[in-house]
N, C-alpha and C positions, 0 to 999 in steps of 0.2 A: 394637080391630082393628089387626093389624099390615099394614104394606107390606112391600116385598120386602127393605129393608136388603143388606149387606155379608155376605158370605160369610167375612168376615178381619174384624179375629184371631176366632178361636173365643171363648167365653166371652161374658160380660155385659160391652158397652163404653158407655160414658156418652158423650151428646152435649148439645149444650145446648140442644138440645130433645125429649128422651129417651134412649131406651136401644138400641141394636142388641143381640138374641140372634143367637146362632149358635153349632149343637153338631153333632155330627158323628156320621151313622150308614148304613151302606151295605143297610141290611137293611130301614129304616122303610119302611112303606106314610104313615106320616103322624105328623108329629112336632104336640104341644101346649104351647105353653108354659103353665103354669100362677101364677099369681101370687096372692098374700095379701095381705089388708089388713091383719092383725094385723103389728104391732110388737115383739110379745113375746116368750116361747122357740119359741114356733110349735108343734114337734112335741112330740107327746106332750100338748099342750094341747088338741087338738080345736079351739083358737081358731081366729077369721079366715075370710073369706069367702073362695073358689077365686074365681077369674075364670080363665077356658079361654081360650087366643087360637092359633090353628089359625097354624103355621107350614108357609105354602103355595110357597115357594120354594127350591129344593132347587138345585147345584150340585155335584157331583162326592162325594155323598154327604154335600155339609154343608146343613143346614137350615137356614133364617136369617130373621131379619124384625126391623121396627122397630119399637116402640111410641114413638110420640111422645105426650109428658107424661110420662113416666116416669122416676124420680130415681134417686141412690143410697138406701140401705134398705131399697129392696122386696126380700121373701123373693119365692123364686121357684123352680121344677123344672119337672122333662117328662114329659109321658107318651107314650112312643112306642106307634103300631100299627103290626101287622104279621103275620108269621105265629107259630103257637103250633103248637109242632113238637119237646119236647125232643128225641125220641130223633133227629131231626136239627142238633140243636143249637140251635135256634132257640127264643129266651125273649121275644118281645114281648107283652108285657102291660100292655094302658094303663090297667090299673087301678093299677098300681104307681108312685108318685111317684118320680121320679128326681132324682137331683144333676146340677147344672151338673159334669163332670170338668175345667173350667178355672175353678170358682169360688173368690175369692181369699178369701171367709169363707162359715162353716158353722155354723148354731145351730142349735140340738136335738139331741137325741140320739134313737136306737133305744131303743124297748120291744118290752114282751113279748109286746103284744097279739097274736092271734090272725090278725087280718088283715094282721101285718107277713110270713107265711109260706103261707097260701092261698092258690094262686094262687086270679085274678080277683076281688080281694075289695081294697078302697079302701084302701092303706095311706098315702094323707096323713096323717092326723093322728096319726101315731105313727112317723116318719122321720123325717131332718133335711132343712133347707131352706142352699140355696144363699141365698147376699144380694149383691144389685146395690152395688157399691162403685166411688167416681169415678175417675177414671183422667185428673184435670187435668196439663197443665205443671209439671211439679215434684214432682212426686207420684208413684203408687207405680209407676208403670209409664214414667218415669224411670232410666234404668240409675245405678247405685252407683259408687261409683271404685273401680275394682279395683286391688287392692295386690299388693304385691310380694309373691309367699308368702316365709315364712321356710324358707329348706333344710331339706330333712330330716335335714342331719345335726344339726344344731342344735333340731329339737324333740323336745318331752314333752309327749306327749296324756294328758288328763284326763277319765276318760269319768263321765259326772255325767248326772242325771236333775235336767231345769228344777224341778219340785214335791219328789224332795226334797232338792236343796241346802239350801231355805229354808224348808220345810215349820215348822221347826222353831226356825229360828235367831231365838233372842235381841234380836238387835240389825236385825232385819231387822221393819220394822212390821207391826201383824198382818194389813192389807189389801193387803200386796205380798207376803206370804209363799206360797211354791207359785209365784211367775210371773215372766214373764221380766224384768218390774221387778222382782223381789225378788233377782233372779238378777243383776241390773245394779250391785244395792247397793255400794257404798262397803265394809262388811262382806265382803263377799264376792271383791272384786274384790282387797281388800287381801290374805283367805288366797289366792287364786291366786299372786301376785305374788311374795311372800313366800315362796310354796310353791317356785316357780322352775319353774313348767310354762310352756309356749308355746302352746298349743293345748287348746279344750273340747271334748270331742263330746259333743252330746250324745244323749241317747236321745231316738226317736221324739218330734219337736213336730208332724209334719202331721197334718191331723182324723183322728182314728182312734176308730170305734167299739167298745164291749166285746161281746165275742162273748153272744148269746144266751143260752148254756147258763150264763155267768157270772151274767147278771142272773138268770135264775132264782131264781140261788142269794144273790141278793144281797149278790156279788159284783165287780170290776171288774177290766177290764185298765190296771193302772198302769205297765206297761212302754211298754202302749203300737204293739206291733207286731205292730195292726188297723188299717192307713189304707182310706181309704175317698176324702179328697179330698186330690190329691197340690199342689195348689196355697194350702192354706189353711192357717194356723197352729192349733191345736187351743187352743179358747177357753178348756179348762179350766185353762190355763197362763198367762191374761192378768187381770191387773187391770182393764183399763179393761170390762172383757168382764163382768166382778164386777160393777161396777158400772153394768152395763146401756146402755154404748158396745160391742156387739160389732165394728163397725169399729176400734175404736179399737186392735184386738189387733197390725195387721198393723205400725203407729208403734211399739209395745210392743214389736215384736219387733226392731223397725229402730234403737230407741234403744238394747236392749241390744248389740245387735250392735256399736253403734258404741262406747259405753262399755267394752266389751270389748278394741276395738281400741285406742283411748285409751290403754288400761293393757297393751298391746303383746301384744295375747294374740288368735291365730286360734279360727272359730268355725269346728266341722267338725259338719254333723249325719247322726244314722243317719238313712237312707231303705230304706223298705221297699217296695221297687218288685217282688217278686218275688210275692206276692199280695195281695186286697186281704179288705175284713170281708166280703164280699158270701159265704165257706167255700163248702161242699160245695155239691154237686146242691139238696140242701134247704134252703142257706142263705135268708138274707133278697135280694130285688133291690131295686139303692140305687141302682146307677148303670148298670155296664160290662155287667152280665150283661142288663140290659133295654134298653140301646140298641145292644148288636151283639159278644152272646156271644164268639160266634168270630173276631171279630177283638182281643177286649183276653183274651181265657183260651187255655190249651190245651186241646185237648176229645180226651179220649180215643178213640182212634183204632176203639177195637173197641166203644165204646159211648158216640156222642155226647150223651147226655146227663148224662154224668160229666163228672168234669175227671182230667188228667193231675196228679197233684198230687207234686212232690218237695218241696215245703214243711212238710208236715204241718200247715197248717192251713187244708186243702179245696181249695183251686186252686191255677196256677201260674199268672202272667201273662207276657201275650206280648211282652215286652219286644222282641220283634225284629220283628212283623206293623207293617206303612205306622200302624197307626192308633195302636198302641202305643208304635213306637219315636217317633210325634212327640210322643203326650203324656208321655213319659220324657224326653226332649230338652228340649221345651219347659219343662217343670216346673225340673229342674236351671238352666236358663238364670235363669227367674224368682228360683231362692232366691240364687243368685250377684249378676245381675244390678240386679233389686229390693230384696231383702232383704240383699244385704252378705256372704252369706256366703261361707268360705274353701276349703270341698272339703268332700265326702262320704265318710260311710261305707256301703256297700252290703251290708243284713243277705241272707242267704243269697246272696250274687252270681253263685254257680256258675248257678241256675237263670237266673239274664239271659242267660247264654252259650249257653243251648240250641236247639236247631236248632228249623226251625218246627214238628215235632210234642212238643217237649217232651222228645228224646230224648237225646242224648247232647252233652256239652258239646264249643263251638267256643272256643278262643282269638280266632278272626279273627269271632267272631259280629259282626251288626250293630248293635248296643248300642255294643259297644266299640269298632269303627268308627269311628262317628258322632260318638262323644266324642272319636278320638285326634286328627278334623279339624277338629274344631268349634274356633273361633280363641277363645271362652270357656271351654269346659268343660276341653280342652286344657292348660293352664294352671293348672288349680287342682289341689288335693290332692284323691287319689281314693285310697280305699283299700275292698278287698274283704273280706268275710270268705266265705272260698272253698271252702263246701261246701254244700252242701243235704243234703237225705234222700232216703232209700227206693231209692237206684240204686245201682250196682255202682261208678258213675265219680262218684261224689257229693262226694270230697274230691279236692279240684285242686290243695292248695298248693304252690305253683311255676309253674303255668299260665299267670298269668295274666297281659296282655301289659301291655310298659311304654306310659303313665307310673305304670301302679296298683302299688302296696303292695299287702303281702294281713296280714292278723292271723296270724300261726305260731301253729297250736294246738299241732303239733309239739314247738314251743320250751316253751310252756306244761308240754306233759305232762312233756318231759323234764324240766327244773329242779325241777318238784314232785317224781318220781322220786328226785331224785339227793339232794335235801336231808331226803328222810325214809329216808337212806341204803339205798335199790332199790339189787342188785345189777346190775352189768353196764350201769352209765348213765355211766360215767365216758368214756368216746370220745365217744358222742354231747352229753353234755353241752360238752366243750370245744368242739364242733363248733356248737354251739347261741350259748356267749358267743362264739363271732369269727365269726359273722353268719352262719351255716348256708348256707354255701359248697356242699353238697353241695344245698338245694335251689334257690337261682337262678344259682351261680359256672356252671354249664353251658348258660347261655342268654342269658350278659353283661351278668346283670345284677348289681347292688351288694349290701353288704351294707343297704344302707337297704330295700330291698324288702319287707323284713320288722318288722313292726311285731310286738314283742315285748311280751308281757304275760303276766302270772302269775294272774291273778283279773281276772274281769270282770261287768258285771252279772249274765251267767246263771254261777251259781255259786256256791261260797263266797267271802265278801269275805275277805282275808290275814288276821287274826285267825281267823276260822270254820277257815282250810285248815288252821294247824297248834293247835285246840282242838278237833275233831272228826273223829273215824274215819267215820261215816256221817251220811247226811244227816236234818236234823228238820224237815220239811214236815207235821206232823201240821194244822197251822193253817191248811193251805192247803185242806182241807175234801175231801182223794182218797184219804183214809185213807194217805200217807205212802207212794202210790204214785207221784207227780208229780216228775218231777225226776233228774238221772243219778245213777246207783251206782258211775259211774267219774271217783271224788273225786281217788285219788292225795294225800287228805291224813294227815295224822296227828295226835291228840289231844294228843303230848307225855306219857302216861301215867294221864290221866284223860280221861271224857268230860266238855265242855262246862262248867258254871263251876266252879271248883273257889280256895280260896283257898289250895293249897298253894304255899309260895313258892318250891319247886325245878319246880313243873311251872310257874309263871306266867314263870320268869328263862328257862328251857329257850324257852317260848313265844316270848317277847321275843328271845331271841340267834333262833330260826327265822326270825321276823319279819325281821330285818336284816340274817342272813345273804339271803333272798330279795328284798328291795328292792336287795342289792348288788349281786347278781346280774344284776339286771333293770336297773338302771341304769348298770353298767358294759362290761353287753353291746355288742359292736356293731351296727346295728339302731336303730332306733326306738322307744324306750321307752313305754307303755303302762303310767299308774294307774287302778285303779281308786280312784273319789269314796270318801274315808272311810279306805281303807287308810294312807295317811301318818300316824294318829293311833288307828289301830285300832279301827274300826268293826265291829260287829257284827250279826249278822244272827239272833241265835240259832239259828246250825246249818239255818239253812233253807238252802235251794240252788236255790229256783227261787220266788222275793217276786216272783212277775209280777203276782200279783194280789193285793199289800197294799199300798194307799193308805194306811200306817199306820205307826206307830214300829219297827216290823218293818223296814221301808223307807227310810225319813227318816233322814238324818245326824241326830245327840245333838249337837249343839254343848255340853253339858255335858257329855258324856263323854269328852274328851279325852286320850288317852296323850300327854303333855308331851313324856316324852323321848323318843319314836318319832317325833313330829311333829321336833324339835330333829332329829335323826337324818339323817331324811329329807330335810331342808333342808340341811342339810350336804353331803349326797348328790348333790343335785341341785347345789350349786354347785361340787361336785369335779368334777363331769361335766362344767358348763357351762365350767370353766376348763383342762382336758384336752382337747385334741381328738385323745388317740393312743385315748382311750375311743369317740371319734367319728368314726371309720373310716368314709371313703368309697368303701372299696374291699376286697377280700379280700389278707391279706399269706400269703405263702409262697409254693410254689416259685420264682422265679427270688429272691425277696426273703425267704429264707426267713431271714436272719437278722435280719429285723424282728420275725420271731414263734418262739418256740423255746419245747418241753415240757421242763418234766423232774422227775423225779422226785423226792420226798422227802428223798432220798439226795444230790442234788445234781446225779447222773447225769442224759445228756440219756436222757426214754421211750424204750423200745423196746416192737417191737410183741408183744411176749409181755404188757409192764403194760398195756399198752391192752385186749388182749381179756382180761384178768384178770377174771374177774366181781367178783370182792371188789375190787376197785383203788378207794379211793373219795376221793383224795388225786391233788393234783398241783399243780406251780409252772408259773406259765404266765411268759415276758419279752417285755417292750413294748417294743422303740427306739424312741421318741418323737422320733428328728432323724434318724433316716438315709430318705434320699428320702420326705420329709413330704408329706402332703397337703397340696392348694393350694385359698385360699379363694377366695369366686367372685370378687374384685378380682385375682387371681394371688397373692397374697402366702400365703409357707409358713408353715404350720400344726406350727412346732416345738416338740416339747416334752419331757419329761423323759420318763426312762428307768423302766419301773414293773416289780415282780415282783408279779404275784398268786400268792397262796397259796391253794389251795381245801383245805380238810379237813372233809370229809363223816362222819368215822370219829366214833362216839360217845365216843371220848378223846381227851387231847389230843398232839397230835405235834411232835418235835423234826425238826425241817425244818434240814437243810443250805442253804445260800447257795448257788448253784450261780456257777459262775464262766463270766460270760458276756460275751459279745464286744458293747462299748460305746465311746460314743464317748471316754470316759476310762480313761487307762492303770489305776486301779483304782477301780472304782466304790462310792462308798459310799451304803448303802441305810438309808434311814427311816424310820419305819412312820407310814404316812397313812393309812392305816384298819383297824379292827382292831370287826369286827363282835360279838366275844364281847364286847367292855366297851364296844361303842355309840362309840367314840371317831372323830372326824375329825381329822384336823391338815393342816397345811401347816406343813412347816418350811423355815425360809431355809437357804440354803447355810452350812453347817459349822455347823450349830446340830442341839443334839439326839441322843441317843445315836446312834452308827452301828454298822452290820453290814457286814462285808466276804465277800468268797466264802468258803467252810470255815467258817467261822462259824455256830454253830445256833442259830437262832429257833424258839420253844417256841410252837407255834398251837394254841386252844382246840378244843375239840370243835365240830362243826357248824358253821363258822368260815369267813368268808374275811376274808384280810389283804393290804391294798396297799403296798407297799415301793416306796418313789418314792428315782431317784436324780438329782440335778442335774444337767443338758444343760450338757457344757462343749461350747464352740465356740469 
């Protein structure tokens, strides 16, 4: 029997002499807490005795009571009553086992049983169970030391999936491999390091179920982006969890976090707050849909017992309704807070922005609100990927208000475009490396706003973009219907493996000219896990659901000199900061940034709208009115020419003679993507190039011609 307990905080809280529940529903005629004796997977076991204990105290819509004798371990959910009314929206059905939505762990998973989808029909023993976890002095509900983020101009996000970094790796033991201890390894932390990125995101770690129609087919969502509990680490990415401590997951994840930081490296993870696994009208009810529909979904206005869904996958959630936006708030707080981490990324974000019928996107929504005041979330790196589906207003990129970054798919498409030489990309492309001015320069904001990437997990990994024309999802079991048709890559001349060694060196120069690109853009660089060493996917473009070598980084497949490459790359970048523009250069400072043409002449706008133009010299003044670091102190550096040549031959490129801080500037060639080369050369070493001078650049090619900063 419970007493009346605490109304505050929500969730399962430990006392030393029980437990206080409290969940929150404005719709219940009468909330149950439910609780198990089993100790083991619980759901889908049938195990374990129910005990019902009637929470009879209600405040402001929150339920609440105490059990006293009750520990950490106990599995535990709810059954709410109420009215059963879909076509008004109303889904209370106390036959249906519910999740705690502030439970900090979650064991069991969904099947396929029959009464996990009829209504009134007992679906405990085939749901997952929430588990009572303590909440001592020192412990998890203890805030983290928030660190200092590192500037945007200064990182390189690394977007990686926790299972398969290590699914696979070698050197990572075989009971840590797939989890966040394996993800903590020494192995691992060393390629980060090495690699010279700053930042992980990762894909989807909070609980997340695989959708229904997957299991069926005995199948799984390995991406990942079906949560279901926004507060719990997803088990199947812990060791301790493996080994039959599923508490032990939540330290698991807080050890990594912290070994991460250690080896000076931010932890950003994706969240998926815009729907949950609970899908469509017919989904399964787990949590939100059976304790107060209409305040956690949107509910289609012409027929409430739908959902408004821009997700395409069944619902939208109401990220801005009182009950929603606290447990979004709350949640974010907890993974900062608790778990250490450094900022978010938000999969489909446009749909948080939507007004309260789900309709047309707000900048000043209350989602974004709530975070720009909030004295935690404020502070940390937040980044959107700023579209959703199925609406007319569905892509936002530029919208979205500061302090958010948004992912440029924009930047994506173009530089894919321009480098399997698309006609008529050449303006926008320039527009793309000096930080796509034309979508945030009008709204004050920088060029960091834009987190730039070329390949991400939904896609072809860089290998796949320039070894296949179309996509090969035959394995993913939709007969090779799954997945976009708008690649924008190219094969190089054959499809897919081929050991010709003019289509493999072809592949290799693509590769490096598009890593150059993407890392000497201005903007916020974005790898995708695997692309630095050429990973592959076999032509699939949409591995959401291979838990399998399909998926999993090869640590024995390594491209040596790609990987050697890209580490070069990365430390050209990290020692330039005219690469790491904190700001748009041109007009009043237009002679920081000057085009010009092949010829040596400065562009005119007749080359620009040229469709064939696929060539051009861009110049860097790396000293005149320099960016300033955040101590004040300037950000001077040398004087650079890029050369782009997109053309399938190769071209003799004039020096153009350009206005520098010395009377004549002598240029060096510090990268040179057709023969993979990086250098630094010291002042007066090294052939040199003067203006009128012609430099002979390879096909598909960019080259950096760096000149020494006299002052």
């Amino acid at each position: 029997m419970a007493v009346p307990g605490r109304p505050a905080p929500l969730g399962a809280t430990v006392r030393d002499d029980g437990v206080n529940f409290a969940v929150a529903s404005d719709v219940a005629e009468s909330v149950t807490l439910c609780l198990f004796d089993e100790q083991g997977p619980g759901a889908g076991s049938g195990a374990g005795a129910e005990t019902r204990v009637p929470l009879t105290d209600v405040d402001d819509g929150v339920w609440h009571g105490f059990v006293p004798g009750l520990g950490p371990g106990v599995r535990y959910g709810y059954r709410v009553d109420g009215e059963w009314d879909p076509a008004r929206g109303l889904r209370a059905d106390p036959h249906k086992l519910l999740l705690d939505p502030c439970a900090l762990v979650v064991t069991g998973h969904l099947t396929t049983h029959d009464d996990v989808l009829a209504p009134h029909r007992d679906s405990a023993p085939h749901v997952p169970r929430s588990v009572v976890i303590a909440s001592s002095p020192g412990s998890l509900r203890s805030p983290r030391n928030l660190r200092a983020p590192i500037p945007w101009s200064d990182s390189v996000i690394y977007e990686a999936h926790v299972k398969g970094m290590t699914a696979a790796h070698p050197a990572v033991p075989v009971e840590e491999r797939g989890t966040f201890a394996g993800f903590a390894h020494d192995a691992v932390l060393e390629h980060l390091t090495g690699l010279g990125v700053t930042a992980v995101e990762l894909l989807p770690i909070q609980h997340f179920e695989t959708e229904l129609g997957l299991l069926r087919h005995g199948r799984t969502n390995y991406w990942g982006y079906n949560p279901i509990a926004y507060f719990a680490p997803h088990l199947g990415y812990s060791a301790a969890a493996r080994a039959g401590r599923p508490e032990g997951a939540l330290d698991e994840f807080r050890t990594m976090v912290d070994r991460l930081h250690d080896a000076g490296l931010e932890v950003i993870l994706d969240v998926v707050y815009n729907h949950t696994a609970e899908g469509d009208h017919l989904g399964p009810t787990l949590c939100f849909r059976g304790l107060d529909n209409a305040a956690y979904y949107h509910l289609d206005p012409d027929d409430r017992s739908r959902y408004v869904d821009t997700t395409g996958c069944g619902n939208s959630f109401r990220a801005g309704s009182p009950r929603g936006l606290r447990l979004v708030m709350d949640s974010l707080r907890h993974w900062v807070t608790a778990m250490g981490v450094d900022g978010f990324r938000f999969d489909l974000a446009t749909t948080l922005g939507r007004d309260a019928h789900g309709s047309a996107f707000d900048p000043d929504a209350a989602l974004f609100a709530a975070i720009a005041q909030d004295p935690v979330l404020s502070g940390v790196k937040l980044i959107a990927e700023p579209w959703d589906v199925g609406r007319p207003d569905s892509y936002e990129l530029g919208r979205f208000p500061a302090p958010w970054v948004e992912w440029n798919g924009t930047y994506r498409d173009c530089v894919r475009d321009f480098w399997r030489s698309h006609e008529g990309r050449l303006a926008e492309f320039a527009t793309r490396l000096t930080g796509s001015s034309d979508l945030y320069g009008a709204h004050h904001r920088r060029p960091l706003a834009s987190v730039n990437f070329v390949t991400a997990h939904d896609g072809f990994t860089l290998r796949d973009l320039v070894s296949y024309d179309v996509k090969h999802n035959e394995s993913n079991g939709e007969h090779n219907r799954d997945g976009s048709d708008d690649n924008r890559s190219w094969n190089c001349g054959v499809e897919g493996v081929t050991d010709d060694p003019d289509v493999l060196a072809l592949r290799s120069r693509q590769q490096r000219a598009l890593l150059a690109t993407l890392l000497l853009s201005f903007g916020v660089p974005m790898l995708l896990a695997g692309d630095e060493f050429g990973r592959t996917q076999q032509g699939n473009n949409n591995a959401y659901s291979h838990d399998d070598d399909i998926s999993w980084i090869d640590w024995h497949a390594i491209d040596g000199e790609l990987l050697a490459f890209t580490r070069s790359l990365l430390e050209f970048r990290a020692a330039h900061p005219v690469f790491r523009r904190r700001r748009f250069l041109g007009g009043t400072a237009a002679h920081e940034l000057a085009w010009f043409g092949v010829d040596g002449h400065p562009m005119t706008g007749e080359s620009w709208a040229n469709p064939g133009s696929r060539s051009v010299v861009l110049h860097l003044d790396g000293s005149h009115d320099p960016d300033r670091d955040d101590d004040g102190s300037l950000l001077i550096d040398d004087d650079f020419l890029l050369i782009v040549n997109a053309w399938w031959e190769p071209l003799d490129v004039v020096i153009p003679d350009v206005e520098t801080t010395q009377e004549r500037a002598a240029w060096h060639t510090a990268l040179d993507t057709f023969t993979g080369q990086v250098h630094e050369f010291p002042d007066g070493t090294g052939a040199a190039l003067h203006a009128g001078q012609v430099r002979t650049v390879g096909p598909r090619t960019l080259v950096a011609l760096r000149s020494m900063t006299k002052m």
